[in-house]
C-alpha positions as CSV (number, residue, x, y, z in Angstrom):
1,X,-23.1,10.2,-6.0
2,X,-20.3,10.0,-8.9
3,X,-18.1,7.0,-7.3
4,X,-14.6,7.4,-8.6
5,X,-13.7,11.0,-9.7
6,X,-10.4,11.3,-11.1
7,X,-8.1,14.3,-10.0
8,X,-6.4,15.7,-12.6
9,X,-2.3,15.5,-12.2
10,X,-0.7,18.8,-12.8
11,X,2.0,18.0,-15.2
12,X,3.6,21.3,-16.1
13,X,6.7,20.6,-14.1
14,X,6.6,17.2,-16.3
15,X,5.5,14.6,-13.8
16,X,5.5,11.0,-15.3
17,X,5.5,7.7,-14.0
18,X,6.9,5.6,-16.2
19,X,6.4,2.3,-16.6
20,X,8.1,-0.9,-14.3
21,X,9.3,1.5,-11.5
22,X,6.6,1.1,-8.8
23,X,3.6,-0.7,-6.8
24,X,0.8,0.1,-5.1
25,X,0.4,-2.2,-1.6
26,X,-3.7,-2.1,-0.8
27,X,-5.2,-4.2,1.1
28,X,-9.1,-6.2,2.1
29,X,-9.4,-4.1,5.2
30,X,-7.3,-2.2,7.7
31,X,-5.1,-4.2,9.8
32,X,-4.1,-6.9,7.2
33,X,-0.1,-6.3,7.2
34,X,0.0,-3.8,4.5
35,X,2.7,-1.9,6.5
36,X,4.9,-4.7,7.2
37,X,4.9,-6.0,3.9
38,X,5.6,-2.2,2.3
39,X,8.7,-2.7,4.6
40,X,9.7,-6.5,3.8
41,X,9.3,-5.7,0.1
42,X,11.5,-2.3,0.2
43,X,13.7,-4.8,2.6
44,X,14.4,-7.3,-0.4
45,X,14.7,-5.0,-3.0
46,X,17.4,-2.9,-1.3
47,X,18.9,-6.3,-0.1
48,X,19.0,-7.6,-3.9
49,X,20.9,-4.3,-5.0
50,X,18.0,-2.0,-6.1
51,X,17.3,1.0,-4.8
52,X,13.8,1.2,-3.4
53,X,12.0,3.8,-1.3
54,X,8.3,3.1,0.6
55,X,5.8,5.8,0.8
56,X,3.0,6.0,2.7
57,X,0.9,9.4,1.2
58,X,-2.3,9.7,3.5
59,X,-1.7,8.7,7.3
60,X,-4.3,9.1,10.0
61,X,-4.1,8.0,14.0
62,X,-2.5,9.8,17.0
63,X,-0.6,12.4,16.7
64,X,3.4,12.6,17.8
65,X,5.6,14.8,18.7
66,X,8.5,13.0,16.6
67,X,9.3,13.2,13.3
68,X,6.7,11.1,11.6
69,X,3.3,11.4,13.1
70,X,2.3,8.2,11.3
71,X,3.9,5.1,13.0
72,X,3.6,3.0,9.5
73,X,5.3,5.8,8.1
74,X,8.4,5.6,10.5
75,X,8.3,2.0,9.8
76,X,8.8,2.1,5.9
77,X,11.0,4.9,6.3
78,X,13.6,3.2,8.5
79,X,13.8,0.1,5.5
80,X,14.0,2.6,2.5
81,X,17.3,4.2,4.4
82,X,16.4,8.0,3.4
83,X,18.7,11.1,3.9
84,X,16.8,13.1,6.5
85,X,15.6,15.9,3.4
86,X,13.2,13.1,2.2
87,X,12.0,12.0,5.4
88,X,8.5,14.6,4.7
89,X,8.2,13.1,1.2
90,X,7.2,10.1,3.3
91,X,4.1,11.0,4.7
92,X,3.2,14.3,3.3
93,X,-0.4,13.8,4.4
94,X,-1.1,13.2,8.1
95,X,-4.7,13.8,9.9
96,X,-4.9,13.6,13.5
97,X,-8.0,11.1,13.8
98,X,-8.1,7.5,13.6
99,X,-10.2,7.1,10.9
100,X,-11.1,7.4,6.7
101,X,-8.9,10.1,5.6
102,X,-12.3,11.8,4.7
103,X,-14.2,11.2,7.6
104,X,-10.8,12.9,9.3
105,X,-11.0,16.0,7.2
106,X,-14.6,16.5,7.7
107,X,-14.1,16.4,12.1
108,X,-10.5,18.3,11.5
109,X,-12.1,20.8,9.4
110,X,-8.6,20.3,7.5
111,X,-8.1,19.1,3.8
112,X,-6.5,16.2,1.8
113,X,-4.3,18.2,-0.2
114,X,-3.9,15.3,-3.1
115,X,-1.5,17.7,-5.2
116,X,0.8,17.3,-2.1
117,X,1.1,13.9,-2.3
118,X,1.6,13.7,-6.3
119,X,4.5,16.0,-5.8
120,X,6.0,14.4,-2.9
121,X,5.6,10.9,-4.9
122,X,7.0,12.4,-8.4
123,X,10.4,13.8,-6.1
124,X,10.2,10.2,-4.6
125,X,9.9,9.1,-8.1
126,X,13.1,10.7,-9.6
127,X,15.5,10.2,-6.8
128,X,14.7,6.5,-6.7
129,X,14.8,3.4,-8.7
130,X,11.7,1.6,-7.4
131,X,8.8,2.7,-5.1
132,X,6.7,0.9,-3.1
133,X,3.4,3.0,-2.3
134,X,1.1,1.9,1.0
135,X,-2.3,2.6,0.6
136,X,-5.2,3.2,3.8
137,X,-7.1,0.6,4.8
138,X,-9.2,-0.8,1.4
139,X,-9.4,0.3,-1.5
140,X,-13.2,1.9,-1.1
141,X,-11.4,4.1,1.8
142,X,-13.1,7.6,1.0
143,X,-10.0,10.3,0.7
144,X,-12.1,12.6,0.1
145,X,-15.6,13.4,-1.6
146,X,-16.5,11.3,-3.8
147,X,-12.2,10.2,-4.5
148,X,-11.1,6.7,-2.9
149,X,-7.6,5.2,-2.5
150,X,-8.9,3.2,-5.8
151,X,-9.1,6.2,-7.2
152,X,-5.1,7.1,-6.2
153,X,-3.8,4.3,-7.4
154,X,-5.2,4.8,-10.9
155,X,-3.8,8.4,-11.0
156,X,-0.6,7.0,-9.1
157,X,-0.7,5.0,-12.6
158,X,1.1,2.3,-10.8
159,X,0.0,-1.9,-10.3
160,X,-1.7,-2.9,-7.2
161,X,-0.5,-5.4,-4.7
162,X,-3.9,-7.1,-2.5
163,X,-2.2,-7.9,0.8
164,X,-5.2,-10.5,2.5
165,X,-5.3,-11.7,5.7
166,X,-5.7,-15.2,5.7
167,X,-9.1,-16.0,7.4
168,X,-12.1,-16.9,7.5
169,X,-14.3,-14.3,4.9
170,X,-10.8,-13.7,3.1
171,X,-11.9,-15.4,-0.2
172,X,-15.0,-12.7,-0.4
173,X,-13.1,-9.8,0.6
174,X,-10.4,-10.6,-1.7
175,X,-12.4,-11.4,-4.9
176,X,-14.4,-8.2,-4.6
177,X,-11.5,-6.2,-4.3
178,X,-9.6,-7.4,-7.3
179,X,-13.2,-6.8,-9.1
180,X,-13.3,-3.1,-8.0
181,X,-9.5,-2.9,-9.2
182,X,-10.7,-4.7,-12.5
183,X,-13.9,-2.0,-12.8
184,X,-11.9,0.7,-12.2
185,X,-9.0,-0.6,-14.5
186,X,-6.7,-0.7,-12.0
187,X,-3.9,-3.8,-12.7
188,X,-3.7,-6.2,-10.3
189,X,-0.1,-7.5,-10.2
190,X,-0.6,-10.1,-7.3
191,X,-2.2,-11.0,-4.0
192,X,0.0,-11.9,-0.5
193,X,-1.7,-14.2,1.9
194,X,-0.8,-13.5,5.2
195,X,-0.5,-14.6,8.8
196,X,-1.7,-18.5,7.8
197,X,-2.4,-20.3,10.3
198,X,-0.7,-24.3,8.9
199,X,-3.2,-26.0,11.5
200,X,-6.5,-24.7,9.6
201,X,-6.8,-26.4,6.5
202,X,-9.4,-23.2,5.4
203,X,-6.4,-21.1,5.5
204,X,-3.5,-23.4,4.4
205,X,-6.2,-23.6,0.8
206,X,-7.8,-20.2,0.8
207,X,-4.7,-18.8,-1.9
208,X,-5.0,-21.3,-4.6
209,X,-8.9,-20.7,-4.5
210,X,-8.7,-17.2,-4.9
211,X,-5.8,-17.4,-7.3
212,X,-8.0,-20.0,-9.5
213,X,-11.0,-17.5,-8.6
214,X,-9.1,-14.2,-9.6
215,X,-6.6,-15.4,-12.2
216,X,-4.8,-13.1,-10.2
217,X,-1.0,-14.7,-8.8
218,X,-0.5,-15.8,-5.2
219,X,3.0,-14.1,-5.1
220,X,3.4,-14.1,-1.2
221,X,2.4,-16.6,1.3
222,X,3.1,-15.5,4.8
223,X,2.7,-18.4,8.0
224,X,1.0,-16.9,11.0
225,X,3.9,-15.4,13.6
226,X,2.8,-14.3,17.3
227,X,2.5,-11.1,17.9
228,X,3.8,-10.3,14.1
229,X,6.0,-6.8,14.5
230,X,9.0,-4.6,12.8
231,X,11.5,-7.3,13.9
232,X,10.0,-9.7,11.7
233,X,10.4,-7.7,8.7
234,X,13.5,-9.8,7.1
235,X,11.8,-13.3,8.0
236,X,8.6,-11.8,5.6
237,X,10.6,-10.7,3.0
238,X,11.7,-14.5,2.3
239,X,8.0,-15.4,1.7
240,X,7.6,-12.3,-1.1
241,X,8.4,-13.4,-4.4
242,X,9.4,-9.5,-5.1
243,X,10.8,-10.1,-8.5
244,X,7.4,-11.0,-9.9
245,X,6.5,-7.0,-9.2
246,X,9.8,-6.4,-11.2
247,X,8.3,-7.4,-14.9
């Protein structure tokens, strides 16, 4: 199998990144706070004057009947403060099956249309001054055959942001994703620790090794809140150091 096939962009219409404008939020695994932090990042941005919109491309779970199917998606869209015409630009990818976005398709018999979610990124892109893209689960998350979210963050061309859960295994998980970033030449711009747990000394030291580990910056480290949730969004956002993903 050819791991890692790059989809070409279609850049006729003139889509371009850029440089400085964006991040990537990926994570160890699923269920690690990628969503929350999405939000508490758009949160400080806006909060610091810059305009920032979240984006979560490729959603999967149980389908609603409201506006976005995708429950992370309705959460980073009620921080990036949207007029209601960009509220599909969101999400523009939803599968109704909790599971890899490939996996998803194959059960659905329905496709990942990628070139949707370039060209609701690049409209994203030019109404906005700074976007902060959620990934799915880790970054080996098959999207489709044989293209993982790895994959959509190289051709996204934008920096990734590891968002680790701060537990026991964490150290592993975290130093062999930033060395699938690294092999696919994917920039790692920092790592977020989250829900530490002050009592566990394992925890409380797990950043600095994987920083020394990595030589990848600690730029978030978020203490351990019961029953962590949407309210909690501001009280994260203090423990970001979001102007680091600024340089």
């Amino acid at each position: 199998m050819d791991i890692g096939t790059s989809i070409s962009i279609d850049d006729d219409d003139g889509w371009s990144n850029g440089s400085g404008g964006g991040v990537f939020v990926t994570g160890t695994d699923t269920g690690v706070g990628k969503t929350l932090v999405t939000a508490a990042i758009v949160h400080a941005l806006r909060s610091d004057g810059i305009d920032a919109v979240g984006m979560k491309p490729i959603a999967t779970g149980i389908d609603r009947d409201v506006v976005f199917k995708s429950t992370d998606a309705e959460i980073i869209a009620k921080y990036s403060c949207l007029s209601s015409e960009e509220h599909e630009l969101v999400n523009p990818v939803f599968l109704a099956l909790e599971a890899a976005p490939y996996m998803a398709s194959i059960v659905l018999k329905q496709d990942v249309d990628i070139e949707r979610v370039f060209k609701a990124y690049k409209r994203l892109k030019e109404r906005h001054e700074f976007i902060v893209v959620e990934g799915i689960g880790g970054v080996m998350v098959p999207i489709k055959k044989d293209y993982y979210v790895l994959d959509l963050i190289r051709d996204l061309e934008l920096p990734a942001l590891i968002v680790a859960r701060a537990r026991l295994g964490t150290i592993n998980h975290t130093l062999l994703t930033v060395e699938a970033c690294k092999r696919r030449g994917v920039e790692v711009i920092g790592i977020i620790m989250n829900m530490i747990d002050h009592s566990s000394i394992v925890e409380v030291n797990a950043g600095s090794i994987i920083q020394e580990l990595s030589r990848v910056p600690v730029i978030g480290s978020i203490p351990y809140i019961k029953e962590m949730g949407v309210d909690d969004i501001p009280y994260i956002a203090k423990y970001i150091r979001y102007d680091l993903l600024l340089t």
